[in-house]
N, C-alpha and C positions, 0 to 999 in steps of 0.2 A: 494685789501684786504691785509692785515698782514697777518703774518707769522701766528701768535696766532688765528688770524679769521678762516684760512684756517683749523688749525688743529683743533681747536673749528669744524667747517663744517664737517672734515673727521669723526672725533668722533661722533659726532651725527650721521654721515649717517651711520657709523657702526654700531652702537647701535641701528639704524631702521632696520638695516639688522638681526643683533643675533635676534631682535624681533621678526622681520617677519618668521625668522627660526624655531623660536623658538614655532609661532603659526601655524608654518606651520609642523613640529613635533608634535606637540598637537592632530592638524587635524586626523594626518597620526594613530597615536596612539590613537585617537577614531575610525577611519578606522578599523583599526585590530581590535578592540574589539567588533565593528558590525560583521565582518569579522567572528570573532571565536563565536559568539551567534548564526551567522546564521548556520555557522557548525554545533554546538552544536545541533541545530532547526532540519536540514536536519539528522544527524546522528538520534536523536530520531525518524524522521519520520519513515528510513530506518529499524530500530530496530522494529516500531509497523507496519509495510506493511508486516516483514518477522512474526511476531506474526500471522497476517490475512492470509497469506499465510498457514501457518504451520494450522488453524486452519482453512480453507478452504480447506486443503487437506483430513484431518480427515472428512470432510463432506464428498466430493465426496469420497473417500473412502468407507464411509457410505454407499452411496445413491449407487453404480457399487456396493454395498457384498446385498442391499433391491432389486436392481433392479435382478442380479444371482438367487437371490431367489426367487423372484416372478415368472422367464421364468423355471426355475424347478417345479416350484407349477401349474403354467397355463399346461405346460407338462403334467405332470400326472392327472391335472380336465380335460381338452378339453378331453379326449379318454373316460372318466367316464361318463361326462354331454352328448357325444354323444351316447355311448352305451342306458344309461337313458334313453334317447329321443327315442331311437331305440326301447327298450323295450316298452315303456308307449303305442307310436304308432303301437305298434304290440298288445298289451293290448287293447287298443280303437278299433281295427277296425279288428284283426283277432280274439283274442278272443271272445270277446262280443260276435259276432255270433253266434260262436260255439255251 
C-alpha cells in the first residue's frame, strides 16, 4: 500500500473510533438519565412510604388512646354488671319468698 492509502486507512479507522466513542457517550448519557428518573422514581416512593408511615402512626395512635379507654370503661361496668347481677339474684330467689 501507499503512503496516501495507509493514511486514507488510519483516518477512517479513527473516524470509526470518534464514532464508536461518540455512540458509546450517547449510550452512557441515556444511562444517567435512566439512572436519575429512577432516583427520581425511588425518592418519590421514599417521600409517599414516609406519608403512610406518618399516617399510620396517627392510626395507632388512635386505636392504643380507643383501646385506654375502653379498659377504663370495662373497669368501672364489670363491678356495676356484677353488683346488678348480685342484686337481681338476691331479688329472684331471696326476696320473692319473703
Amino acid at each position: 500500500m501507499s503512503e496516501a492509502g495507509e493514511r486514507t486507512r488510519i483516518e477512517q479507522l479513527l473516524e470509526e473510533a470518534n464514532q464508536l466513542k461518540r455512540q458509546a457517550l450517547a449510550a452512557q448519557h441515556e444511562a444517567i438519565a435512566l439512572q436519575k428518573e429512577a432516583l427520581a422514581e425511588q425518592r418519590r416512593l421514599i417521600a409517599d412510604t414516609r406519608a403512610n408511615l406518618d399516617l399510620a402512626r396517627g392510626v395507632n395512635e388512635r386505636a392504643a388512646d380507643l383501646q385506654q379507654r375502653a379498659r377504663r370503661m370495662l373497669a368501672i361496668l364489670v363491678p356495676v354488671i356484677v353488683v346488678l347481677i348480685a342484686y337481681v339474684s338476691w331479688l329472684l330467689f331471696f326476696k320473692v319468698r319473703a
